[in-house]
Chimera marker file (.cmm) of the C-alpha trace (Angstrom):
<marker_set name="trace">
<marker id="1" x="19.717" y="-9.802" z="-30.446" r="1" g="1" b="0" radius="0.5"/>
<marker id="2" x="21.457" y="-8.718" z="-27.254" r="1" g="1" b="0" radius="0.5"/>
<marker id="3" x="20.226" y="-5.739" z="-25.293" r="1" g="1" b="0" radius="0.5"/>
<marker id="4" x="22.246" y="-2.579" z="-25.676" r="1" g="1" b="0" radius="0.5"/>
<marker id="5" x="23.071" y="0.269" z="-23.016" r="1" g="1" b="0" radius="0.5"/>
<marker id="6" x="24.141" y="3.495" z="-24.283" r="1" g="1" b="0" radius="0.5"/>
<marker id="7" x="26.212" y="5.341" z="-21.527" r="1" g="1" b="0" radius="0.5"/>
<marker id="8" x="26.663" y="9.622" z="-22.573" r="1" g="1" b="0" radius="0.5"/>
<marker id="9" x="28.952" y="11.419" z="-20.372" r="1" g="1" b="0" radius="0.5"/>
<marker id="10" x="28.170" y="15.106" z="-19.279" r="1" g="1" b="0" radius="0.5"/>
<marker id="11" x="29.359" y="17.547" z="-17.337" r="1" g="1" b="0" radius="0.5"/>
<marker id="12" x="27.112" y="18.193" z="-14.920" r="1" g="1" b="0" radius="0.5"/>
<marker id="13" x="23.631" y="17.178" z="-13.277" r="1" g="1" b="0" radius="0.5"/>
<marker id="14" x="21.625" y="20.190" z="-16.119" r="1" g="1" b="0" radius="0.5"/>
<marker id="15" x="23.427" y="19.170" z="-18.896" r="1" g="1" b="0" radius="0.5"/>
<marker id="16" x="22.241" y="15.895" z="-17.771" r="1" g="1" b="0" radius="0.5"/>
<marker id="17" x="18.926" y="16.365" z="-17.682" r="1" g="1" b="0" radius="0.5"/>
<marker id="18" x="18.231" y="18.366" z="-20.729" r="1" g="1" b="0" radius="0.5"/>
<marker id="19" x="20.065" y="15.675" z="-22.535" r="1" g="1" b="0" radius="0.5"/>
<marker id="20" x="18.323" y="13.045" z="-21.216" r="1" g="1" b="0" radius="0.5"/>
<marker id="21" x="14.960" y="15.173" z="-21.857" r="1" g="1" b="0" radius="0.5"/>
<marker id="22" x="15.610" y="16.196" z="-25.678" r="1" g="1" b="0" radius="0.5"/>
<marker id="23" x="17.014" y="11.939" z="-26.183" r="1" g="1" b="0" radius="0.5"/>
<marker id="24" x="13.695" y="10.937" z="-25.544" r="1" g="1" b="0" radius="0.5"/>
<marker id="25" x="11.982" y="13.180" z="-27.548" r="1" g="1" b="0" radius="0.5"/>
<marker id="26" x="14.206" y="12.908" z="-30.562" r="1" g="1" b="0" radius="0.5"/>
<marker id="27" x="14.445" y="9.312" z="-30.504" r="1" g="1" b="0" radius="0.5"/>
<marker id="28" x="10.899" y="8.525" z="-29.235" r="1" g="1" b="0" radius="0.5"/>
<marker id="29" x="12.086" y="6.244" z="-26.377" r="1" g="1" b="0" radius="0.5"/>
<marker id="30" x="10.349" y="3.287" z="-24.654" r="1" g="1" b="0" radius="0.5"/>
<marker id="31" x="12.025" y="4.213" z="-21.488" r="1" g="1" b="0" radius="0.5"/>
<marker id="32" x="13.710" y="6.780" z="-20.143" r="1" g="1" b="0" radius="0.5"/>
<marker id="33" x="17.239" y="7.491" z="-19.687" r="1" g="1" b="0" radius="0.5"/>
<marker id="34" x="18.727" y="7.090" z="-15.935" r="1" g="1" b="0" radius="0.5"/>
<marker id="35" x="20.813" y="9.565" z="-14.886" r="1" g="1" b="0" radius="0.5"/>
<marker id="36" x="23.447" y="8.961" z="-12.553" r="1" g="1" b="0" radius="0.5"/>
<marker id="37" x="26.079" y="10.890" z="-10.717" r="1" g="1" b="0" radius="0.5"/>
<marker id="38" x="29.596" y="9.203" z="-11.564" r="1" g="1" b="0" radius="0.5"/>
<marker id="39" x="32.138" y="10.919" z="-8.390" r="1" g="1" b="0" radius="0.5"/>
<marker id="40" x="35.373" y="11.296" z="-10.099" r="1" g="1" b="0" radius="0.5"/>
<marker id="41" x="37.799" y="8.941" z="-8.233" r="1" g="1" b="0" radius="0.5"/>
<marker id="42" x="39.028" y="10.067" z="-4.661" r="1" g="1" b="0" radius="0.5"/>
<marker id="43" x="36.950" y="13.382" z="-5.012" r="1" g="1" b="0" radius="0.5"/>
<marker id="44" x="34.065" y="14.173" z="-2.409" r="1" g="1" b="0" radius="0.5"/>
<marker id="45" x="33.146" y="17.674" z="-3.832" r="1" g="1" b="0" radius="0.5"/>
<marker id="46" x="29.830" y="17.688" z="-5.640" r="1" g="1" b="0" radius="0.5"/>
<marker id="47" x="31.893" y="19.973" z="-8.612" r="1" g="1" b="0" radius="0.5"/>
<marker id="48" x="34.153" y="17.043" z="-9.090" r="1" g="1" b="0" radius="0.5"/>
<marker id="49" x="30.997" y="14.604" z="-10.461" r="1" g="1" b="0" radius="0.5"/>
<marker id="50" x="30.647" y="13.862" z="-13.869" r="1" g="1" b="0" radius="0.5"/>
<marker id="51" x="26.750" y="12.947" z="-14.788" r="1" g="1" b="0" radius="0.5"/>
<marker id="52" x="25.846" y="9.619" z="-16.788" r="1" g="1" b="0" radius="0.5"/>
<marker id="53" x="22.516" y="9.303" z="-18.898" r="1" g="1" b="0" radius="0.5"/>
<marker id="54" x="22.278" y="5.524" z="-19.569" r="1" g="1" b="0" radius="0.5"/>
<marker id="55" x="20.210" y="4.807" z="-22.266" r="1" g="1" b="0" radius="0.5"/>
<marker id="56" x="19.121" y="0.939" z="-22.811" r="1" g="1" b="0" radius="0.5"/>
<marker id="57" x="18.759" y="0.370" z="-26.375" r="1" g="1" b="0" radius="0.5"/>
<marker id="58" x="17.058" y="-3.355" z="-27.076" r="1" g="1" b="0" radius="0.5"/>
<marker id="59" x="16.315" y="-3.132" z="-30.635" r="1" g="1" b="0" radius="0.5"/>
<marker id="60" x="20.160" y="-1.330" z="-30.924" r="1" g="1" b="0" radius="0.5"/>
<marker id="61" x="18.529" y="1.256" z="-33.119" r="1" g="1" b="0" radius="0.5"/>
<marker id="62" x="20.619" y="4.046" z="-31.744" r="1" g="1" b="0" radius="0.5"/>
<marker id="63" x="23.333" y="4.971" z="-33.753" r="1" g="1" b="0" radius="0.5"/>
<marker id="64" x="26.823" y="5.034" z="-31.442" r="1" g="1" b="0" radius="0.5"/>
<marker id="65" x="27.478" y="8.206" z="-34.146" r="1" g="1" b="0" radius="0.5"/>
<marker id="66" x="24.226" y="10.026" z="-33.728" r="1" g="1" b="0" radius="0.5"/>
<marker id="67" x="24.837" y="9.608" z="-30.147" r="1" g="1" b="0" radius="0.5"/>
<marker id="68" x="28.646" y="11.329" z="-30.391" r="1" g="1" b="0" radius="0.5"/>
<marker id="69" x="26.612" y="14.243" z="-31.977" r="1" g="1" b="0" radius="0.5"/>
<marker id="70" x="24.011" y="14.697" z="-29.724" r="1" g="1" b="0" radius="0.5"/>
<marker id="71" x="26.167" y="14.067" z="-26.424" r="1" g="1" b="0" radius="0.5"/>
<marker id="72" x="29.157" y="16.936" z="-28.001" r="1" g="1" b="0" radius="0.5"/>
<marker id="73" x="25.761" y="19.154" z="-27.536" r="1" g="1" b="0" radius="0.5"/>
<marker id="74" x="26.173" y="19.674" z="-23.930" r="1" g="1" b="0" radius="0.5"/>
<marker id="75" x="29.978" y="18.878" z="-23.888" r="1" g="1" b="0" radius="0.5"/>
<marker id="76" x="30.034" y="15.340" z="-23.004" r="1" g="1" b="0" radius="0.5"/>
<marker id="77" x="30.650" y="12.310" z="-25.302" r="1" g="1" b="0" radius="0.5"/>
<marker id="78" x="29.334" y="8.752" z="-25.575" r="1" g="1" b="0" radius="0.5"/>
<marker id="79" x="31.867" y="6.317" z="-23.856" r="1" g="1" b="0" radius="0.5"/>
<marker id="80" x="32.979" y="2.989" z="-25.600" r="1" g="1" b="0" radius="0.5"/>
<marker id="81" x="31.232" y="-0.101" z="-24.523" r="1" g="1" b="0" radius="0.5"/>
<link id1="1" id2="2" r="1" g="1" b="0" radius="0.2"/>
<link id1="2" id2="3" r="1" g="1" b="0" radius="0.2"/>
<link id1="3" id2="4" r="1" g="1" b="0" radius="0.2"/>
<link id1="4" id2="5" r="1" g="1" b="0" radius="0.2"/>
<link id1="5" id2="6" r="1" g="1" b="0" radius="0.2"/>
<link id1="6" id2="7" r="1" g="1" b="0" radius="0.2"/>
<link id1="7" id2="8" r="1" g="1" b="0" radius="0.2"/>
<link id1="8" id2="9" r="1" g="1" b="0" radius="0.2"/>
<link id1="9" id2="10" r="1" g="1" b="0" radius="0.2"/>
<link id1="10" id2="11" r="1" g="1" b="0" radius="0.2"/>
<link id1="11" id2="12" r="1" g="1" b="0" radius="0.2"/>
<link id1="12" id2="13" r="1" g="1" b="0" radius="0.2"/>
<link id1="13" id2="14" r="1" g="1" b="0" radius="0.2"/>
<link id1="14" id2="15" r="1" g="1" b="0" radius="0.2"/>
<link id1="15" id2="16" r="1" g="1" b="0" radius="0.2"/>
<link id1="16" id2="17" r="1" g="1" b="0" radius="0.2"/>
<link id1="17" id2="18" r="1" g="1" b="0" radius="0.2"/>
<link id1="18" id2="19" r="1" g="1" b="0" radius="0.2"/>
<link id1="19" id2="20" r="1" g="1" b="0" radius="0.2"/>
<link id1="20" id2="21" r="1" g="1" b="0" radius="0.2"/>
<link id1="21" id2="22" r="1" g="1" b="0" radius="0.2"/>
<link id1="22" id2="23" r="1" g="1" b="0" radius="0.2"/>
<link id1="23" id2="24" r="1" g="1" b="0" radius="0.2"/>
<link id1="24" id2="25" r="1" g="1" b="0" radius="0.2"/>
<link id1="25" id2="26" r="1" g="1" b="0" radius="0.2"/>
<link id1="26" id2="27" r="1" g="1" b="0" radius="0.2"/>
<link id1="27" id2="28" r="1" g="1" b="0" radius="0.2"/>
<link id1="28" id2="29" r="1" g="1" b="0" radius="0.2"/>
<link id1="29" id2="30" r="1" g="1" b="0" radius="0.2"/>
<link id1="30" id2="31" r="1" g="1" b="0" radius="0.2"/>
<link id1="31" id2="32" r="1" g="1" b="0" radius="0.2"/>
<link id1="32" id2="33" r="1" g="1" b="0" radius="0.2"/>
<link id1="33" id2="34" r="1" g="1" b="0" radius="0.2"/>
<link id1="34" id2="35" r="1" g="1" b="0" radius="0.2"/>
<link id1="35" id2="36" r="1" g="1" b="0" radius="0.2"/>
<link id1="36" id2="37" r="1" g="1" b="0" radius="0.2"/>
<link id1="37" id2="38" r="1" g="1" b="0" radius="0.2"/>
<link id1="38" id2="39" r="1" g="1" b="0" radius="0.2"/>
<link id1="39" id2="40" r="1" g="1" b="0" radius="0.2"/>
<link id1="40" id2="41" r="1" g="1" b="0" radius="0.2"/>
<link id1="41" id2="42" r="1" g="1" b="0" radius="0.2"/>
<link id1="42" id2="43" r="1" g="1" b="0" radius="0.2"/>
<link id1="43" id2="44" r="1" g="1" b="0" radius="0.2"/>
<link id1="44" id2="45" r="1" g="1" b="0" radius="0.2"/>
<link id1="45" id2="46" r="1" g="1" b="0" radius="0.2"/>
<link id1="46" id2="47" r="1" g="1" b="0" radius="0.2"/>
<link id1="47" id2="48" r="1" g="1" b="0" radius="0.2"/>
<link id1="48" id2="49" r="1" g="1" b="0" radius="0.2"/>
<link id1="49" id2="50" r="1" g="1" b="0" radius="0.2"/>
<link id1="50" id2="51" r="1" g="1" b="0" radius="0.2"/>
<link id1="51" id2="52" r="1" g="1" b="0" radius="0.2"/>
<link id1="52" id2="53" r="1" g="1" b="0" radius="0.2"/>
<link id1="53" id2="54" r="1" g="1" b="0" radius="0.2"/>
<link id1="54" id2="55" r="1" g="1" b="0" radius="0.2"/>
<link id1="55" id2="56" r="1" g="1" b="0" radius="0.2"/>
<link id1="56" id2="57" r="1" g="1" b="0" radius="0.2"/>
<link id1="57" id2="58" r="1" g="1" b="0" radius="0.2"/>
<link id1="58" id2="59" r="1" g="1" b="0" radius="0.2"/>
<link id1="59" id2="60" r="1" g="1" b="0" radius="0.2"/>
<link id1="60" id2="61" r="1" g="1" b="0" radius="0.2"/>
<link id1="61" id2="62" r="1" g="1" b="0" radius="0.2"/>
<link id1="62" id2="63" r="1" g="1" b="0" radius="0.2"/>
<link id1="63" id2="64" r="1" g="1" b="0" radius="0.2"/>
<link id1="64" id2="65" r="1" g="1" b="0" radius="0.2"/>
<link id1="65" id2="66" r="1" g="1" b="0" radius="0.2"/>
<link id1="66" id2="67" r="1" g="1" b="0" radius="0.2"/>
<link id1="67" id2="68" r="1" g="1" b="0" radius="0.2"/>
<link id1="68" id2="69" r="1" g="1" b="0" radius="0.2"/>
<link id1="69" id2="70" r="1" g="1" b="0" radius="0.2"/>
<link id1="70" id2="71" r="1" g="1" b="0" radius="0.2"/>
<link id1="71" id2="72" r="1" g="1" b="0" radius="0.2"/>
<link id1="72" id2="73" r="1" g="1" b="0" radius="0.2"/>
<link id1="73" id2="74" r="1" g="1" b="0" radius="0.2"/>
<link id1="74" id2="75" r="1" g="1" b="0" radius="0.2"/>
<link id1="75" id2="76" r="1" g="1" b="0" radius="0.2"/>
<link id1="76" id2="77" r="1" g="1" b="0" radius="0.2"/>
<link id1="77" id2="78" r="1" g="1" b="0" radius="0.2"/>
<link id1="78" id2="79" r="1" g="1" b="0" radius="0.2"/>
<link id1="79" id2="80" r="1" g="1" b="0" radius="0.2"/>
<link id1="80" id2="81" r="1" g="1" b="0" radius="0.2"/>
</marker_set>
């Protein structure tokens, strides 16, 4: 089976982080998520950023739904791969 990467979308860098904290203790993960500043396009202010917790997924056990749910927790969402 082909490896899977999960990407959430939050709003900022503490949304982020407690997501990416409470995903790996709700799902038990091998690794942890990265999280990664995404700069909105042509912006330079650090309020402009949008944060990413990328979650690989190799045995695709995450559920894209369960992941809608849990990302609408801090206001962000899971975007489409």
């Amino acid at each position: 089976m082909d490896d899977v990467r999960h990407v959430l979308v939050l709003p900022d860098r503490d949304a982020a982080e407690e997501a990416a904290e409470a995903l790996a203790d709700q799902y038990r993960l091998d690794e942890e998520p990265l999280l990664v500043r995404d700069a909105l396009a042509g912006e330079d202010d650090a309020e402009d950023a949008q944060w990413l917790v990328v979650v690989e997924d190799p045995a695709a056990r995450l559920s894209p739904e369960d992941l809608d749910a849990f990302a609408a927790k801090w206001e962000g969402w899971r975007e489409e791969q």
